[in-house]
N, CA, C and O of each residue as an XYZ file, in Angstrom:
576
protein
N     -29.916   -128.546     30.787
C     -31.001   -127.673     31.212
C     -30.443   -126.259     31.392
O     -29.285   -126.178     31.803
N     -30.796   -125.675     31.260
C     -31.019   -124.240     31.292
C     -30.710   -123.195     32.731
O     -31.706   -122.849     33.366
N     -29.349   -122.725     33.201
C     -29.241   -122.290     34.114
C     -30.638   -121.583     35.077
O     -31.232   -121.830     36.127
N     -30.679   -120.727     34.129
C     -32.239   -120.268     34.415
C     -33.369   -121.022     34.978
O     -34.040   -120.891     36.002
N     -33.375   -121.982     33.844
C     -35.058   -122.471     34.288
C     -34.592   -123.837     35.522
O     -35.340   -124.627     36.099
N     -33.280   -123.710     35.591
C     -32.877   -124.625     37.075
C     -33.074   -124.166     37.924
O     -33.756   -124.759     38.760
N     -32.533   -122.714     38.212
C     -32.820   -121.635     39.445
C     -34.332   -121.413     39.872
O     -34.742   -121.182     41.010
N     -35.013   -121.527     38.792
C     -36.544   -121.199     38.720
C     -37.044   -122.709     39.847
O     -37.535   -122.944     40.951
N     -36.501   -123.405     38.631
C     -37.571   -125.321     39.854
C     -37.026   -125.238     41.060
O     -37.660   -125.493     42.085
N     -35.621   -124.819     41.038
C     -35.175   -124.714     42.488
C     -35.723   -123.786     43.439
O     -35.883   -124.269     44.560
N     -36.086   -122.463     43.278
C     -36.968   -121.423     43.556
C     -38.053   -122.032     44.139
O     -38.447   -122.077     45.304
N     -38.550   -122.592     42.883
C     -40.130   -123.346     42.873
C     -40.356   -124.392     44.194
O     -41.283   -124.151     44.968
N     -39.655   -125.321     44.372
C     -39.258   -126.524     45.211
C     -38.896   -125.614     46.641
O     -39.575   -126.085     47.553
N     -38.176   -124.639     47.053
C     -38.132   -124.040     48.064
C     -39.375   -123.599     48.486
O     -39.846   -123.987     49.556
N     -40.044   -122.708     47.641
C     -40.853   -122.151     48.191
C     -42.501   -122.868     48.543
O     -43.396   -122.611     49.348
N     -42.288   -123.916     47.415
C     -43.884   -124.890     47.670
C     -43.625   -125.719     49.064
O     -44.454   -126.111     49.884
N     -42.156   -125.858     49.056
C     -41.966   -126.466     50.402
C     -42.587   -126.259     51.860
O     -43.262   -126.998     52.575
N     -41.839   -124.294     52.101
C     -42.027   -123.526     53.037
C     -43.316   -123.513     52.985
O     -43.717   -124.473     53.643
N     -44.402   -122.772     52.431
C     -45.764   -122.902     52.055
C     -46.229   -124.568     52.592
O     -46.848   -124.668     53.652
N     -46.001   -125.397     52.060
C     -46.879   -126.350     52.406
C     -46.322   -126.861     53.960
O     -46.969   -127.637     54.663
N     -45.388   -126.446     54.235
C     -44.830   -126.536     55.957
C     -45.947   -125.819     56.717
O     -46.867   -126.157     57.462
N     -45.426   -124.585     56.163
C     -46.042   -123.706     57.055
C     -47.405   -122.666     57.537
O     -47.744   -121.876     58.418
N     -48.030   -123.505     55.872
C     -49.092   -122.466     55.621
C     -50.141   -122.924     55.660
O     -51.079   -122.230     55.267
N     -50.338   -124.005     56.052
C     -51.762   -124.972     56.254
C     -52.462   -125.194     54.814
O     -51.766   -125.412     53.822
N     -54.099   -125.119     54.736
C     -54.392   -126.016     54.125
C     -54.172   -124.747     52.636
O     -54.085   -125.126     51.468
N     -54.126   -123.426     53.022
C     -54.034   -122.286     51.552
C     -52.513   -122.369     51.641
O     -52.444   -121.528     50.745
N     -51.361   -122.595     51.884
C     -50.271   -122.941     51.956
C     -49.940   -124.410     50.893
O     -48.860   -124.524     50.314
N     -51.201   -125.589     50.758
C     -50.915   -126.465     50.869
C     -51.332   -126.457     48.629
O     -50.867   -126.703     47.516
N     -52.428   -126.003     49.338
C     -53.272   -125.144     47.838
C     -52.615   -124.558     46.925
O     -52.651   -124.878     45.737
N     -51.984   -123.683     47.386
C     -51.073   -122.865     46.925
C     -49.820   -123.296     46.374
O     -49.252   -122.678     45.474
N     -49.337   -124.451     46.950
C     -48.377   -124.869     46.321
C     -48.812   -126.387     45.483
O     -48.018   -126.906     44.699
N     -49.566   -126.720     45.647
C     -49.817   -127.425     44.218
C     -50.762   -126.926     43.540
O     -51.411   -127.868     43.087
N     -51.286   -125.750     43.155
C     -51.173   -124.921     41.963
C     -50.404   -124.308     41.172
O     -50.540   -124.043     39.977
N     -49.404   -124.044     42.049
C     -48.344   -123.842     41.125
C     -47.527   -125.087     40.951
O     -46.685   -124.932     40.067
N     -47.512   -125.842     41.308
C     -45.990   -127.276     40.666
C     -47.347   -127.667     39.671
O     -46.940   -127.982     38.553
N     -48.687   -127.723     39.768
C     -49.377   -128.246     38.582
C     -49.007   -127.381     37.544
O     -48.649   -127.929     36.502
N     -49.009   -125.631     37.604
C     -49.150   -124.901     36.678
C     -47.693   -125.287     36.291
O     -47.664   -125.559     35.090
N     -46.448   -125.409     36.893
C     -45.321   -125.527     36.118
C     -45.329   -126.820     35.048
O     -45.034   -126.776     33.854
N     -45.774   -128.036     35.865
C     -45.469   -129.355     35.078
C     -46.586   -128.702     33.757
O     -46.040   -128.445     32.683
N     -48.202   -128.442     33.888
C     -48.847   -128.159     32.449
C     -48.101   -127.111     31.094
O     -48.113   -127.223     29.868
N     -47.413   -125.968     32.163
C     -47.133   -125.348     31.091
C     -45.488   -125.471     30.425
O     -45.034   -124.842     29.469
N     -44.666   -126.696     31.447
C     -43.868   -127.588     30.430
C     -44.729   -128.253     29.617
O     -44.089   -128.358     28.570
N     -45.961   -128.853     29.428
C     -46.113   -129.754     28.306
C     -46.764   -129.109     27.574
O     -47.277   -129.679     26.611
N     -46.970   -127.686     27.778
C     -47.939   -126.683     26.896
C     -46.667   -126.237     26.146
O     -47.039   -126.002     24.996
N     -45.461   -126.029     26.242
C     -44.528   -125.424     25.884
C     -44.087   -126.145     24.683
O     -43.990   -125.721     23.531
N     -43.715   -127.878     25.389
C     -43.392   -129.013     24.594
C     -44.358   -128.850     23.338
O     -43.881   -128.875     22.204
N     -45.797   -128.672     23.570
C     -46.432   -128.940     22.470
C     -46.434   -127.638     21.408
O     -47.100   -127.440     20.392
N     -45.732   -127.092     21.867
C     -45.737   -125.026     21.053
C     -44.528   -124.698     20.992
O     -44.524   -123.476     21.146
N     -43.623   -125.010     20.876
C     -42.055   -124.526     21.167
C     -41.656   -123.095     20.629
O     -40.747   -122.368     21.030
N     -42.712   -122.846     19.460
C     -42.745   -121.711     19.248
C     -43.040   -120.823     19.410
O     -44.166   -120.517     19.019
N     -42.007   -119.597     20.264
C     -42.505   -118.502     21.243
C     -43.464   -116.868     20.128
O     -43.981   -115.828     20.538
N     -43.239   -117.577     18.330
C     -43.459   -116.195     17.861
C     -44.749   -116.075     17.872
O     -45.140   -116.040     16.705
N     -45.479   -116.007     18.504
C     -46.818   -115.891     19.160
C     -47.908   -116.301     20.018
O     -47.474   -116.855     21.028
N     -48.871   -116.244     19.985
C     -49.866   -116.503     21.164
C     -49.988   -118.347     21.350
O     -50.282   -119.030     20.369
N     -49.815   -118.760     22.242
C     -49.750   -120.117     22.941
C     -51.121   -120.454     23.435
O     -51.366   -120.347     24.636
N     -52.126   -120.896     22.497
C     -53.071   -121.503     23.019
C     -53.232   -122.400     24.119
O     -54.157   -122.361     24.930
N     -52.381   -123.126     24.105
C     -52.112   -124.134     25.134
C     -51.645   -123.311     26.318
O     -52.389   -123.288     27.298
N     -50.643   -122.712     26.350
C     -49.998   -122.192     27.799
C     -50.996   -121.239     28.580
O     -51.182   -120.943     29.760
N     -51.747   -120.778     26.913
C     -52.867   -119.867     27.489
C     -53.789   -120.150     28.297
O     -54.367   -119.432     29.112
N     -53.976   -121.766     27.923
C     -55.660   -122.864     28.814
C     -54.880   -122.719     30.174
O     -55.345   -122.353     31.253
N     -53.323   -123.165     29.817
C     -52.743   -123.136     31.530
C     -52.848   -122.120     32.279
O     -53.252   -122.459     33.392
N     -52.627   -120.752     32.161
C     -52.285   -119.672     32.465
C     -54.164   -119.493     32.992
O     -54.523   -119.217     34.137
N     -54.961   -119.703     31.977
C     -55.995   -119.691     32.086
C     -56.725   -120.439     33.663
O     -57.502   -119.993     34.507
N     -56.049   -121.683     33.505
C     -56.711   -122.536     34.624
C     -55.855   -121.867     35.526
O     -56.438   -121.206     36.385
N     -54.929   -121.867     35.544
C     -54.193   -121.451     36.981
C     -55.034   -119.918     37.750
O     -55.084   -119.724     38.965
N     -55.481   -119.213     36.947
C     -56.252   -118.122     37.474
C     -57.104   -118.429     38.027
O     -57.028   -118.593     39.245
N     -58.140   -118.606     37.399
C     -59.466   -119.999     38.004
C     -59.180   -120.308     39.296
O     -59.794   -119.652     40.137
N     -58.321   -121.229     39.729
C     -57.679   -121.851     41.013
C     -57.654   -121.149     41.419
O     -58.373   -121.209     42.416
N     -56.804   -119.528     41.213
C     -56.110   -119.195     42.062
C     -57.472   -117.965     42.616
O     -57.540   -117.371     43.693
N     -58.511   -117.896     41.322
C     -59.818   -117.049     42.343
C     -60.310   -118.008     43.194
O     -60.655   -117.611     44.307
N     -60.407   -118.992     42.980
C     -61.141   -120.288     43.959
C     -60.492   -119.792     45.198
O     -61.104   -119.112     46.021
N     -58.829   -120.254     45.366
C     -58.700   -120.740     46.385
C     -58.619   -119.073     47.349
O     -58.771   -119.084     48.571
N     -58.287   -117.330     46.332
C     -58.998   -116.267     47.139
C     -60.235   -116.149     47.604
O     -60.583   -115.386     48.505
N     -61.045   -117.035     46.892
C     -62.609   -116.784     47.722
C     -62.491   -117.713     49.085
O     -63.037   -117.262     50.093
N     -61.973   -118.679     49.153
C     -62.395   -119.812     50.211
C     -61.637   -119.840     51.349
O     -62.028   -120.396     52.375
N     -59.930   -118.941     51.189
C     -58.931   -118.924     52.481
C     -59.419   -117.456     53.098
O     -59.990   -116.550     52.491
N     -59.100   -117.497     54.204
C     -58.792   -115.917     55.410
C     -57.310   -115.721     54.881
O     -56.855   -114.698     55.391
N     -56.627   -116.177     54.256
C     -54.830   -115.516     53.857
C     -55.038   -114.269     53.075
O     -56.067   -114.353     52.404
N     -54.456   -113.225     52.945
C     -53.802   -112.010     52.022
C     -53.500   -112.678     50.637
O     -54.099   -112.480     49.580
N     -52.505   -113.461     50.860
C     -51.483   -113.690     49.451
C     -52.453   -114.369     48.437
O     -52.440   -114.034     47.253
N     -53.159   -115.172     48.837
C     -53.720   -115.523     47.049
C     -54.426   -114.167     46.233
O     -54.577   -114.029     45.020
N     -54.841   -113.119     47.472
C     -55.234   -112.285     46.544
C     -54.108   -111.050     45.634
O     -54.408   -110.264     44.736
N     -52.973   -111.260     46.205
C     -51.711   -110.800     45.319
C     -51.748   -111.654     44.303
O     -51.843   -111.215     43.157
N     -51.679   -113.048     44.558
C     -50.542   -113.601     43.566
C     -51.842   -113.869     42.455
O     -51.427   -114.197     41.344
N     -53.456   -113.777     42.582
C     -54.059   -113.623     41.480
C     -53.874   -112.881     40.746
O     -54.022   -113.063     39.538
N     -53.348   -111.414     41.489
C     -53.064   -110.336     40.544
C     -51.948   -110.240     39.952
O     -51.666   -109.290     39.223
N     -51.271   -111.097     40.166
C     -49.847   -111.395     39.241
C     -50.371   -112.377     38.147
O     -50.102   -112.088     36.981
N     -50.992   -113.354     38.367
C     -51.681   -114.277     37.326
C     -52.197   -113.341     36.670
O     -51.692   -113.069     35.581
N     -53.315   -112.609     37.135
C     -53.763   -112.036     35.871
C     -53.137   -111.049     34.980
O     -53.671   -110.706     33.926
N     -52.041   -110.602     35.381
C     -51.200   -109.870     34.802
C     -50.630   -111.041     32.992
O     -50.653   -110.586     31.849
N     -50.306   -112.155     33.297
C     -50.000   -112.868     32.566
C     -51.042   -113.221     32.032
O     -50.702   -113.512     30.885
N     -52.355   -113.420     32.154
C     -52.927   -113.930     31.397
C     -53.735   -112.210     30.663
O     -54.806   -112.120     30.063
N     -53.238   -111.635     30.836
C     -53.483   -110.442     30.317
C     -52.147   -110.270     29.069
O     -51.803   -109.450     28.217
N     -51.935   -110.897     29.318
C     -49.980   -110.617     28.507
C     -50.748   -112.149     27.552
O     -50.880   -111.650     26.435
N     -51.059   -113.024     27.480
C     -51.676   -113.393     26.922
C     -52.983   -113.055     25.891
O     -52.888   -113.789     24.908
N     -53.914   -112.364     25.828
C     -55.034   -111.403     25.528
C     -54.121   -110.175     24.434
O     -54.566   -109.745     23.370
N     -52.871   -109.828     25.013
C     -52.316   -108.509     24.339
C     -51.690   -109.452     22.741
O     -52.164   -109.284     21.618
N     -50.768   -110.220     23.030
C     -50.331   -111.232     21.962
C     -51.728   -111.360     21.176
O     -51.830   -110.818     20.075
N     -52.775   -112.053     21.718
C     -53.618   -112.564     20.635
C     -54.262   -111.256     19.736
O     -54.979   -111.286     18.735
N     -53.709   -110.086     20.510
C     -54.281   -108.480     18.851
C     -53.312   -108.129     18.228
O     -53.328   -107.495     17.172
N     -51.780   -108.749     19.200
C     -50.807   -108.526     18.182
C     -49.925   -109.984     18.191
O     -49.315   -110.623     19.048
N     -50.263   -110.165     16.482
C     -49.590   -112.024     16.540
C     -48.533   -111.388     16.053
O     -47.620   -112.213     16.041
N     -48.138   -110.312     15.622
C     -45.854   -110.229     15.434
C     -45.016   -110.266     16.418
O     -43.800   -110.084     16.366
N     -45.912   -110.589     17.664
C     -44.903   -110.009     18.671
C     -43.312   -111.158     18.981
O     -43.208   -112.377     19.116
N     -42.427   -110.177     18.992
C     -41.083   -110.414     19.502
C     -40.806   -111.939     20.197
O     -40.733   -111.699     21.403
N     -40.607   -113.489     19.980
C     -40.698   -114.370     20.573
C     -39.998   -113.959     21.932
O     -40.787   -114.089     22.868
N     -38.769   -113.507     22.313
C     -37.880   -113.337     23.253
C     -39.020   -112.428     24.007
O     -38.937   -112.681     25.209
N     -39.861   -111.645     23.800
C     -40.370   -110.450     24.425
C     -41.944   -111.203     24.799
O     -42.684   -110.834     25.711
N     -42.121   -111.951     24.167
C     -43.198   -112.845     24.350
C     -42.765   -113.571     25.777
O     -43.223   -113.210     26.861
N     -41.841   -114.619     25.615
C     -41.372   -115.341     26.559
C     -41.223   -114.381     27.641
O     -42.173   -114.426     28.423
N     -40.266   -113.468     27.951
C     -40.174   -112.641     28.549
C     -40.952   -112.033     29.961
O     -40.685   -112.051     31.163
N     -42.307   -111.369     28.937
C     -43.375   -111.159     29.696
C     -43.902   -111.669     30.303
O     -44.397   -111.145     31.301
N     -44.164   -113.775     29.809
C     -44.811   -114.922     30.468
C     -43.907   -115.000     31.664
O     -44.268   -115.068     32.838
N     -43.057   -114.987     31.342
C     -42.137   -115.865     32.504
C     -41.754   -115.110     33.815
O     -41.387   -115.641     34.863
N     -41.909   -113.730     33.561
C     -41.125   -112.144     35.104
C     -42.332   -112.849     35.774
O     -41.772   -113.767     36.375
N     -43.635   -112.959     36.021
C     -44.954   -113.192     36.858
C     -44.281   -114.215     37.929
O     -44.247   -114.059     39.150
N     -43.646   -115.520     37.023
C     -43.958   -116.440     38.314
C     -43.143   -115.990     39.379
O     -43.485   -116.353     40.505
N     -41.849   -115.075     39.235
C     -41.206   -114.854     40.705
C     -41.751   -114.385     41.355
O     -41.509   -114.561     42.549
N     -42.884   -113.447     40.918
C     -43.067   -112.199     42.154
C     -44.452   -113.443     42.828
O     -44.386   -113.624     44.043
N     -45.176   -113.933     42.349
C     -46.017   -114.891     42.758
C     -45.532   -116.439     43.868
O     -46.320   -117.061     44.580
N     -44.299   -116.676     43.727
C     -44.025   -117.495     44.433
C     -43.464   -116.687     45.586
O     -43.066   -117.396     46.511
N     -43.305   -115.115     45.799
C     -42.428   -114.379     46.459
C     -43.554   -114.213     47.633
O     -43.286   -114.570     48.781
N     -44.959   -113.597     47.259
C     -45.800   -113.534     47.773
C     -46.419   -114.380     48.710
O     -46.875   -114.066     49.809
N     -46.387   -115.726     48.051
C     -46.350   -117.026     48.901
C     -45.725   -116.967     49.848
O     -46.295   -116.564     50.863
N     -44.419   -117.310     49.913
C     -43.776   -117.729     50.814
C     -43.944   -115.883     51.910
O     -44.135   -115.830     53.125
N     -43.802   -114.733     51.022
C     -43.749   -113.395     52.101
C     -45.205   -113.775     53.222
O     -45.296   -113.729     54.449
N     -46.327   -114.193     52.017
C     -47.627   -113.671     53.192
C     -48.253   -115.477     53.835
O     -49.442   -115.685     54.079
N     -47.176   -116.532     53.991
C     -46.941   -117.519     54.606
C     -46.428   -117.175     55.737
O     -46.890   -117.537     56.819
N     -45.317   -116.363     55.577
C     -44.232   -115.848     56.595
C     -44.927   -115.326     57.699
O     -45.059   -115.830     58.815
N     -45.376   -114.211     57.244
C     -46.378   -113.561     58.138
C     -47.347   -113.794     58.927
O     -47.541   -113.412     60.081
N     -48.254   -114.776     57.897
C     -49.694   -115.704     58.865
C     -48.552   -116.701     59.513
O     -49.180   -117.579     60.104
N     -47.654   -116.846     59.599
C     -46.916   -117.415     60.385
C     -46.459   -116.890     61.902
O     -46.557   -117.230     63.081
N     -45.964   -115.961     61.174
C     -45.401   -114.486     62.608
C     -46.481   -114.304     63.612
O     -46.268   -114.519     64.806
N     -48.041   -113.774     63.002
C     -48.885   -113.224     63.142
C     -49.394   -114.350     64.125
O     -49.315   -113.972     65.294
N     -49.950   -115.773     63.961
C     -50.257   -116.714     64.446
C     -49.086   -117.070     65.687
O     -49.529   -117.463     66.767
N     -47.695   -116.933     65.520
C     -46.879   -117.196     67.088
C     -46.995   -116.183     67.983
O     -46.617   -116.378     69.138
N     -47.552   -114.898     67.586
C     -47.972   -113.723     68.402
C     -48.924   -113.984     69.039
O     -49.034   -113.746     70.242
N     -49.952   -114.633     68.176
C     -50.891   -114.512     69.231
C     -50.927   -115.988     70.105
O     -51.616   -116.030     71.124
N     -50.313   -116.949     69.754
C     -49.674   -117.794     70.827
C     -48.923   -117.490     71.649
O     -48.905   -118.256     72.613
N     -48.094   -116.446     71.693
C     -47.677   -116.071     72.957
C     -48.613   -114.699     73.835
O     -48.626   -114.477     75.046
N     -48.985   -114.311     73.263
C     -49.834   -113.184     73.756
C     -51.083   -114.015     74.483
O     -51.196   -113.711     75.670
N     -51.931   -114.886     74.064
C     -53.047   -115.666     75.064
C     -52.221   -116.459     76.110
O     -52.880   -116.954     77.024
N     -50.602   -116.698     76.120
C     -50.246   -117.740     77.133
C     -49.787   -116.593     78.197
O     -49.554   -116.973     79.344
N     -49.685   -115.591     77.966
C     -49.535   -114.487     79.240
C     -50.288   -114.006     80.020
O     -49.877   -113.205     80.860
């Protein structure tokens, strides 16, 4: 396996962790949307291996994972799903650009798909952290 995409599941596995510890039920949401979006768009990958253009398949993924991820911004009081939609849609916009240009660069293709998921799992766990912080504040602030 791939130094890289080890650091990434490992990444991944930390942070769905913290999130589903600590973040209740959009914490809980949040992290199995993304371990779904990883396992689909391994088998979207499996079925496309070829990065020299637009990925129909990774695209349905990339696709659904947005979907979810407006769902679960309309229905939580949290900050972060409404970041990390805007990191999704960044990719599924990087998706849309490929399909007007099918020469594009496989490495530069891959590339573009793949920078999104850090800053999106970063967000998680940052604005987990916080409704975390934010929530022991005001547990200690009503016990005074």
């Amino acid at each position: 396996m791939d130094t890289i995409l080890l650091a990434f599941y490992s990444a991944l596995l930390l942070c769905v962790a913290y999130a589903s510890v600590n973040g209740g039920r959009t914490g809980k949401a949040g992290s199995a949307i993304f371990i779904l979006a990883t396992v689909l768009s391994e088998v979207a990958v499996r079925m496309n291996p070829n990065w020299a253009g637009s990925s129909l398949e990774l695209f349905a993924v990339d696709g659904g994972c947005l979907l979810a991820l407006v769902i679960l911004a309309l229905i939580s009081n949290r900050f972060w799903p409404i970041w990390a939609l805007g990191f999704q849609t960044a990719a599924v916009a990087t998706h849309l650009a490929t399909l007007s240009i099918p020469d594009v660069v496989p490495k530069s293709f891959h590339a573009m798909l793949s920078f999104w998921a850090i800053p999106i799992l970063w967000v998680m766990v940052v604005g987990t952290h916080k409704d975390l912080q934010n929530k022991l504040g005001l547990e200690r602030r009503s016990r005074a």
